[in-house]
C-alpha positions as a Markdown table, in Angstrom:
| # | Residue | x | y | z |
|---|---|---|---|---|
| 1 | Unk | -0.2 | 156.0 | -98.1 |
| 2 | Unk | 2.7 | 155.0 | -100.4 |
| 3 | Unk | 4.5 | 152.0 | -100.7 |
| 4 | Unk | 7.3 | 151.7 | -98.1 |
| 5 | Unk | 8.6 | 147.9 | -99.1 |
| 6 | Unk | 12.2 | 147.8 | -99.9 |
| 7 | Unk | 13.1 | 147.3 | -103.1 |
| 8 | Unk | 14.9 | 144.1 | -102.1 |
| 9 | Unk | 11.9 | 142.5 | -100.3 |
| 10 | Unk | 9.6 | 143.4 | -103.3 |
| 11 | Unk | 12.2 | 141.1 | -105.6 |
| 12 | Unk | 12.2 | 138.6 | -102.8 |
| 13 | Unk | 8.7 | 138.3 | -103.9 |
| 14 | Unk | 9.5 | 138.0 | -107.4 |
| 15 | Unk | 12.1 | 134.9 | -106.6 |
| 16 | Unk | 9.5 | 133.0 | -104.6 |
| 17 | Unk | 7.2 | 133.2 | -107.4 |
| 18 | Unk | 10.2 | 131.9 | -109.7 |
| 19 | Unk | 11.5 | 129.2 | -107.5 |
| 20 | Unk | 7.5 | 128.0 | -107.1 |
| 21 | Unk | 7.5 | 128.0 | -110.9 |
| 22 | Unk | 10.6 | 126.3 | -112.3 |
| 23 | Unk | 9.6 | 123.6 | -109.3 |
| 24 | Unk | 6.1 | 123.2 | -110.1 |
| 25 | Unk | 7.1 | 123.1 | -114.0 |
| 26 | Unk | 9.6 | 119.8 | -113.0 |
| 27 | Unk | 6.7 | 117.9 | -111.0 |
| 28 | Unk | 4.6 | 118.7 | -113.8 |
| 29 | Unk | 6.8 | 117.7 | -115.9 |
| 30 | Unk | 8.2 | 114.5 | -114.5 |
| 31 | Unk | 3.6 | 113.7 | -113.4 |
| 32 | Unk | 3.6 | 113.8 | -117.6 |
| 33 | Unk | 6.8 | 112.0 | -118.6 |
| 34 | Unk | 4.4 | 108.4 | -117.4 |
| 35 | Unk | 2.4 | 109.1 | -120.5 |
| 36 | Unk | 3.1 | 111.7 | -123.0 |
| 37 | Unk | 6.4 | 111.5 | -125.1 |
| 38 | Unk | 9.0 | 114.6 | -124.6 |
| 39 | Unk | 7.8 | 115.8 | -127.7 |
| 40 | Unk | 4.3 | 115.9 | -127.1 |
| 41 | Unk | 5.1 | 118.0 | -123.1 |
| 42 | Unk | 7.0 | 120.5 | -125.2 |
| 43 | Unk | 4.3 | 121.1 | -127.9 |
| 44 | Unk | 1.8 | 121.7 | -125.3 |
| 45 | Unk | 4.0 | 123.8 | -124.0 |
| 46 | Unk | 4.3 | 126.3 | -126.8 |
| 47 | Unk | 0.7 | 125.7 | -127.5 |
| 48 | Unk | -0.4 | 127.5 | -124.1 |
| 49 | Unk | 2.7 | 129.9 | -124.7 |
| 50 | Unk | 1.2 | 131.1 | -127.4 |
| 51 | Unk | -1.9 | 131.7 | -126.2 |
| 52 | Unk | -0.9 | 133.3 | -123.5 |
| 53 | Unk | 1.4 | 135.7 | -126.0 |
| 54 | Unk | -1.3 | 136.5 | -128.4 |
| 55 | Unk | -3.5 | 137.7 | -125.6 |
| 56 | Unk | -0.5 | 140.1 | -124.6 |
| 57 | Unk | 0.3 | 140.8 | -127.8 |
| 58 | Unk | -3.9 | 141.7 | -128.6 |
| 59 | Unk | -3.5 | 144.4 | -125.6 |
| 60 | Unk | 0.3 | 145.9 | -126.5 |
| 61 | Unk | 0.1 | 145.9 | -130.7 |
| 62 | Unk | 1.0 | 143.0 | -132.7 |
| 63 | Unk | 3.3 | 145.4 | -134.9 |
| 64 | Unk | 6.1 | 144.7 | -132.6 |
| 65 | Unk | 6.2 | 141.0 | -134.3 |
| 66 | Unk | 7.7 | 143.0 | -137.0 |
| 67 | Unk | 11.4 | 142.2 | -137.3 |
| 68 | Unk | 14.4 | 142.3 | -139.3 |
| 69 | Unk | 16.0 | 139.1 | -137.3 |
| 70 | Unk | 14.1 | 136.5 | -138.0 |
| 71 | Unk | 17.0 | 134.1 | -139.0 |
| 72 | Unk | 18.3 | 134.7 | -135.6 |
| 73 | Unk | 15.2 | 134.0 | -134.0 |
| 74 | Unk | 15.0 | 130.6 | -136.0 |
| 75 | Unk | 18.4 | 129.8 | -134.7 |
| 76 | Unk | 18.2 | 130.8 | -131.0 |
| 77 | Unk | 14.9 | 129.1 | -130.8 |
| 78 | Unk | 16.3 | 125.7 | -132.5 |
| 79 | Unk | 19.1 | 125.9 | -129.4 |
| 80 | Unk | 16.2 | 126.1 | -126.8 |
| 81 | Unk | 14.5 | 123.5 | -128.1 |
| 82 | Unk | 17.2 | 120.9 | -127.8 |
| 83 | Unk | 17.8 | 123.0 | -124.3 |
| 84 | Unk | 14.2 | 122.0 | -123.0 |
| 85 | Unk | 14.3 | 118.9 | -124.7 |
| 86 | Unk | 17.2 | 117.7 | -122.9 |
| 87 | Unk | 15.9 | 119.4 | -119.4 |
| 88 | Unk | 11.9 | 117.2 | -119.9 |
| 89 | Unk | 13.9 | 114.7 | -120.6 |
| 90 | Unk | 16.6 | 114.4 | -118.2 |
| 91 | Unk | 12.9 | 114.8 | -115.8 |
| 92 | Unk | 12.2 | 110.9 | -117.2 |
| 93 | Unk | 14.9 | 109.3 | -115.4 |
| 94 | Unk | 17.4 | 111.3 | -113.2 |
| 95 | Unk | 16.4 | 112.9 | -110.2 |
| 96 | Unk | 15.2 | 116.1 | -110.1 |
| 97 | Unk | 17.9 | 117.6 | -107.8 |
| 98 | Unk | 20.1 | 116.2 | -110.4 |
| 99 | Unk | 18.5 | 118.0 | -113.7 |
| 100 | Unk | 18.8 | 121.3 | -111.5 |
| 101 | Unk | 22.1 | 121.4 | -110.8 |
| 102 | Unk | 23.3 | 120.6 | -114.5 |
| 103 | Unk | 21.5 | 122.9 | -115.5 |
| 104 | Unk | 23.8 | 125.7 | -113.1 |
| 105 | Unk | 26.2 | 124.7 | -115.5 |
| 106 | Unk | 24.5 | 127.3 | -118.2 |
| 107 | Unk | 26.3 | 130.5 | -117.0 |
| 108 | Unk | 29.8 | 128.4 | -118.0 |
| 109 | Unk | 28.9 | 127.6 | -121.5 |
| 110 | Unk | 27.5 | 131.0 | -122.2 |
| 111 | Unk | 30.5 | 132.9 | -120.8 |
| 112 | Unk | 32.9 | 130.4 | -123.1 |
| 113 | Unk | 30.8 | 130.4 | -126.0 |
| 114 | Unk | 30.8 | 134.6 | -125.6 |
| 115 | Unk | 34.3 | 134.9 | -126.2 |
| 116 | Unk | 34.1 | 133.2 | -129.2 |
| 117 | Unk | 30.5 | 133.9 | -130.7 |
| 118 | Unk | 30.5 | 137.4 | -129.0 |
| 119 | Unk | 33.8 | 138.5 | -128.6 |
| 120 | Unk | 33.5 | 139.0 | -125.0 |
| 121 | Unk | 36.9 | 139.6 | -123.2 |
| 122 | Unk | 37.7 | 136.3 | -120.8 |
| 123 | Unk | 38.7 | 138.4 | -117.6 |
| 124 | Unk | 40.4 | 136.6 | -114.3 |
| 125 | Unk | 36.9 | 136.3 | -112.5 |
| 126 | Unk | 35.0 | 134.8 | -115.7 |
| 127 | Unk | 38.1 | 132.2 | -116.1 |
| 128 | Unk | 37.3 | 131.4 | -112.3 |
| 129 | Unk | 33.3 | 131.1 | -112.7 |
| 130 | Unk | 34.3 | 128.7 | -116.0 |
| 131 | Unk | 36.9 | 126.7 | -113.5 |
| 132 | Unk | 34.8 | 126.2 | -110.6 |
| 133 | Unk | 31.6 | 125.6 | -112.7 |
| 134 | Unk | 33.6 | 122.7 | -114.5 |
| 135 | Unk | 34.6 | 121.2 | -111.5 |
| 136 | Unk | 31.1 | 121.2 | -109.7 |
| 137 | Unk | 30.1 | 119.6 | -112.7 |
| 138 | Unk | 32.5 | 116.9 | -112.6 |
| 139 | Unk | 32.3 | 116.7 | -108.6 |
| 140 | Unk | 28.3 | 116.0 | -109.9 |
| 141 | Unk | 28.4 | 113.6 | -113.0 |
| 142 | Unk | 31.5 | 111.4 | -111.4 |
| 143 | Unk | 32.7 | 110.3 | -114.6 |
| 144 | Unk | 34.8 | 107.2 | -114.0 |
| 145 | Unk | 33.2 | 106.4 | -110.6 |
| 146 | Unk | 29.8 | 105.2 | -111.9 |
| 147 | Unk | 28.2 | 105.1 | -115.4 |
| 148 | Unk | 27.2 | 107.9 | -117.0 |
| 149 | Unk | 23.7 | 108.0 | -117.0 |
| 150 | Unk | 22.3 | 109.1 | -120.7 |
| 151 | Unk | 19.4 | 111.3 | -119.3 |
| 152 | Unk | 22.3 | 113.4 | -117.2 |
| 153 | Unk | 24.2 | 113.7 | -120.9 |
| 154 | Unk | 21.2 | 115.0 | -122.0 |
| 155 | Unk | 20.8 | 117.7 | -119.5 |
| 156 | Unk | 24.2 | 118.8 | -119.9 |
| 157 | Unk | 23.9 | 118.9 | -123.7 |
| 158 | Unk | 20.3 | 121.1 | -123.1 |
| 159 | Unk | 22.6 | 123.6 | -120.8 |
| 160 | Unk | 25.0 | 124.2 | -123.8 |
| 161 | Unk | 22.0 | 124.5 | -126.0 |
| 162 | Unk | 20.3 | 127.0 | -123.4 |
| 163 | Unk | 24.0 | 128.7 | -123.6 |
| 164 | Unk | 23.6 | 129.5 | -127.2 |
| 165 | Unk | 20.1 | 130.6 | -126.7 |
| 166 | Unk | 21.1 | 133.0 | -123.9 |
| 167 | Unk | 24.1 | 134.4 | -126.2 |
| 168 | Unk | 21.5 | 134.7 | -129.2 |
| 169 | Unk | 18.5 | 136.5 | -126.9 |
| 170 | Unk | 21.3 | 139.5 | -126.3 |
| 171 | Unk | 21.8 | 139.9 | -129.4 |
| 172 | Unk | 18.0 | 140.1 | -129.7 |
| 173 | Unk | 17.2 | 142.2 | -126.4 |
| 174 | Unk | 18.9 | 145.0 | -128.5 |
| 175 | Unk | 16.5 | 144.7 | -132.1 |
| 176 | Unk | 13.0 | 143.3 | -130.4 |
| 177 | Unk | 11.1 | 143.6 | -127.7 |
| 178 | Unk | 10.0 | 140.8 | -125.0 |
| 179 | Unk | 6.8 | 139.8 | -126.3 |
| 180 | Unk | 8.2 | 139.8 | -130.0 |
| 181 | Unk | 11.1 | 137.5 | -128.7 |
| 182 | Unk | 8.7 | 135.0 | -127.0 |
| 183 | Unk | 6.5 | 135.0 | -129.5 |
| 184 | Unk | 8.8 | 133.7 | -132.3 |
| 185 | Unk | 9.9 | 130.9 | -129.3 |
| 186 | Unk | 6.4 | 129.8 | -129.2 |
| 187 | Unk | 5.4 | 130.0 | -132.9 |
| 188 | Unk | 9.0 | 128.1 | -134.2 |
| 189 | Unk | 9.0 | 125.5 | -131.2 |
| 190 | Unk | 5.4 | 124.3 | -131.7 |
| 191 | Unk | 6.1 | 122.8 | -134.8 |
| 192 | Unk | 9.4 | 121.7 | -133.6 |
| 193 | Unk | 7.3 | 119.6 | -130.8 |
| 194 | Unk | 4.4 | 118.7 | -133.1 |
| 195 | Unk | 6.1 | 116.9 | -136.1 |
| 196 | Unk | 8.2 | 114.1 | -134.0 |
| 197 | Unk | 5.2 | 113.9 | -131.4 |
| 198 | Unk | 2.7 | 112.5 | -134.4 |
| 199 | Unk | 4.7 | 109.7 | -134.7 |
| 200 | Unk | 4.1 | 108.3 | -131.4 |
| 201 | Unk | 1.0 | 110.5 | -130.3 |
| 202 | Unk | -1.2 | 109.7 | -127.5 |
| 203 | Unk | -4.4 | 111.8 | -126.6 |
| 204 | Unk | -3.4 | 113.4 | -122.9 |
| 205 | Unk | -6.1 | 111.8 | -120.6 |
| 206 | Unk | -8.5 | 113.9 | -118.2 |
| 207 | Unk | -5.9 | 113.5 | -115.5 |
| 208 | Unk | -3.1 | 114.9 | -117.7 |
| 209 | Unk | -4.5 | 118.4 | -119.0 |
| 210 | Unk | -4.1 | 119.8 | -115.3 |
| 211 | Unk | -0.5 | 118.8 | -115.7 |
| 212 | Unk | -0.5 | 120.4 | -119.1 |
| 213 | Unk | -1.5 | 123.6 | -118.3 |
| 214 | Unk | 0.8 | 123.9 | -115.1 |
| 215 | Unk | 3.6 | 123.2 | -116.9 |
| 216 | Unk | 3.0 | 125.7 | -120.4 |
| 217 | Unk | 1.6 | 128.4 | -117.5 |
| 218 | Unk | 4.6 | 128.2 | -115.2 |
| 219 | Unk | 7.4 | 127.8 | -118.0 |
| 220 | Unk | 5.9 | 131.7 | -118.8 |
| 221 | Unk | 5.6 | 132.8 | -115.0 |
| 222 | Unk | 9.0 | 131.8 | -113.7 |
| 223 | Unk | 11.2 | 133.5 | -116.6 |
| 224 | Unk | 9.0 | 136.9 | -115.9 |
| 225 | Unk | 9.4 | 136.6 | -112.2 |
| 226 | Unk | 13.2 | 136.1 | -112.6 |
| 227 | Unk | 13.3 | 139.0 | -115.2 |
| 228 | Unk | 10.8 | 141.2 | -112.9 |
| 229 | Unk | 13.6 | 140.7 | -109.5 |
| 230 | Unk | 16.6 | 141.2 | -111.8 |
| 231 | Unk | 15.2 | 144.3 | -112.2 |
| 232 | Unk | 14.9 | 145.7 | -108.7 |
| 233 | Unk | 18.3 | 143.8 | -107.3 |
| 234 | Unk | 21.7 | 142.9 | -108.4 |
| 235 | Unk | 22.2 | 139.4 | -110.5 |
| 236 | Unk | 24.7 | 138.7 | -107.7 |
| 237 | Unk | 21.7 | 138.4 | -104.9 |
| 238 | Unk | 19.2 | 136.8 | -107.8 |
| 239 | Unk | 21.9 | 133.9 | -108.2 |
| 240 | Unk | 22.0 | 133.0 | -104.8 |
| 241 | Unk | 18.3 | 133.1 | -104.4 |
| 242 | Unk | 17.8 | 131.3 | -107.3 |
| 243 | Unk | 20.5 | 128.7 | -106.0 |
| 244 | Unk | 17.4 | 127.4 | -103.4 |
| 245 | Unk | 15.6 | 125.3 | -106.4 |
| 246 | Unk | 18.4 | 123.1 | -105.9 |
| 247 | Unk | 17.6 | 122.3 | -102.0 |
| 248 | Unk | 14.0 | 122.7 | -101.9 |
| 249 | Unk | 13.6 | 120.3 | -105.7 |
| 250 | Unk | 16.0 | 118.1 | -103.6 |
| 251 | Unk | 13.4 | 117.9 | -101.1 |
| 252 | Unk | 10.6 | 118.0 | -102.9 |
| 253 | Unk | 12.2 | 114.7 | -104.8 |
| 254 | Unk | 12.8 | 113.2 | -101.3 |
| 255 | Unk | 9.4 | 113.4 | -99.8 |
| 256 | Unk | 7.0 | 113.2 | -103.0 |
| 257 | Unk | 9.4 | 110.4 | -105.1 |
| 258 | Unk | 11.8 | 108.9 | -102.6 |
| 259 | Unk | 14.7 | 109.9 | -104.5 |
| 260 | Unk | 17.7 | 110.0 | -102.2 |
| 261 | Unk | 19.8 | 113.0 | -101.0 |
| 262 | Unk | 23.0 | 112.8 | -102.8 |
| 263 | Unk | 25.4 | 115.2 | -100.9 |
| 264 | Unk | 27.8 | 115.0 | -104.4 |
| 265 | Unk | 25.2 | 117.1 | -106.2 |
| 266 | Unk | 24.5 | 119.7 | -103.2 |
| 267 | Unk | 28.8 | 120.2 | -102.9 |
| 268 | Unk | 29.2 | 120.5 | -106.6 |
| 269 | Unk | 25.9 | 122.8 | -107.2 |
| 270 | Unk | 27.7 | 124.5 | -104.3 |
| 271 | Unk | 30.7 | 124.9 | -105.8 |
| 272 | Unk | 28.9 | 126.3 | -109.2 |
| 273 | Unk | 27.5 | 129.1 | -107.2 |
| 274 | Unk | 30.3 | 130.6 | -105.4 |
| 275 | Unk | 32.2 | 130.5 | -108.8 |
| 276 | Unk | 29.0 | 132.4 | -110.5 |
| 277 | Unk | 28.9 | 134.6 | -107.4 |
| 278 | Unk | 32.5 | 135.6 | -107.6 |
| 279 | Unk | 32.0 | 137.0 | -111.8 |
| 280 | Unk | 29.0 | 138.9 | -111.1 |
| 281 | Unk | 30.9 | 140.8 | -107.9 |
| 282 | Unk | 33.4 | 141.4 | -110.3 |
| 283 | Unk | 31.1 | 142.6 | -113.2 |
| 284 | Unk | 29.1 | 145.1 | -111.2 |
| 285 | Unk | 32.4 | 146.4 | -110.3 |
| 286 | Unk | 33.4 | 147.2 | -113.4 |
| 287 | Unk | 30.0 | 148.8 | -114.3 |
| 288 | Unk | 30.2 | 151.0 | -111.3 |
């Protein structure tokens, strides 16, 4: 008997794995943030990445590491450093609902930066997704009603950085494959983690490794189940999936960390979503 699952159900799959990922990667990020520096979460991180890679890369051919773009590579990876940096850090000290939706403002900066890096035409619905996308942002940081809090800054600084590294990986997608692409984030980031972390290093204890390994493993699962249901449904249905981290990390902050339910960042994630929904209508109408 073949299989009969609908397409759409199959990628439904796909997001749960991605939503269980990106929220297991925050606990086990925020469990770590109590005794290992930024630095050291994100070396560990590439450290397992690569692993993981070279065993991939031992069963597909190592030739594909081959490539005439390295100085793009070195420059797209620098961006998602200071991206994840940001995001582990912003884990410290905001709550976690909070991190997640400043980090929905990433489709913003890469559709402004795209126009000017890329060329990219700034059509009606983009200008919309950038308008709405500012204002949920604004509806969420409330400048002028409370102080800015440093670790939000930071997050919002690590979605412009994960902008450029989004612009710089098309440019990539079209001269390497996958595996080449993540390999080069692995080998150029671990260094990038390792060199600040000796200053401050402290050996991870027993109970920490756990935490390690969930968050290098998961930081590799949830960005191949998101790529895996892109591929079976539009990005218009994936964005609105994907919009349930911000609910279910709210709740997870609420019942393991007592962090409370701030109904600013729910409206103005909100309000980042409908805006993202409204370009990617309008882009799949103008590909059809």
């Amino acid at each position: 008997m073949g299989n009969n699952k609908h397409p759409a159900s199959i990628a439904a799959l796909w997001m749960v794995g991605t939503l269980v990922s990106f929220m297991t990667m925050a606990i086990g990020g925020r469990e770590l943030s109590d005794e290992l520096s930024t630095f050291q979460i994100l070396f560990f991180r590439s450290v397992i990445g690569l692993l993981v890679i070279s065993f991939l890369l031992n069963r597909s051919g190592w030739q594909q590491v081959r490539t005439p773009a390295i100085s793009i590579h070195f420059v797209r990876n620098l961006a998602h450093y200071c991206g994840q940096f940001g995001w582990f850090y912003g884990l410290a000290f905001i709550p976690l609902a909070e991190v997640f939706a400043i980090e929905f403002t990433v489709p913003v900066w890469t559709a402004l930066l795209a126009v000017f890096l890329l060329g990219e035409r700034l059509t009606l619905p983009r200008m919309t997704a950038i308008g709405l996308g500012i204002v949920g942002m604004l509806i969420i940081l409330r400048p002028g009603l409370e102080v800015m809090k440093p670790a939000a800054l930071a997050v919002l600084g690590g979605a412009i950085c994960y902008a450029i590294s989004h612009i710089k990986t098309k440019k990539l997608a079209h001269i390497d494959t996958p595996l080449c692409i993540l390999f080069y984030m692995t080998v150029i980031q671990l260094p990038l983690g390792l060199i600040p972390a000796l200053y401050d290093w402290k050996t991870p204890s027993v109970d920490a490794w756990p935490w390690i390994l969930m968050v290098g493993l998961t930081a590799m699962s949830a960005h191949y189940c998101l790529t895996r249901a892109m591929k079976l449904i539009d990005a218009t249905v994936v964005v609105s999936m994907d919009f349930l981290r911000l609910p279910l990390i709210a709740a997870v902050g609420f019942l393991f960390y007592g962090e409370p339910l701030e109904w600013a960042v729910l409206i103005g994630a909100l309000v980042m979503l409908i805006g993202n929904y409204i370009s990617n209508r309008a882009e799949k109408r103008r590909l059809n």
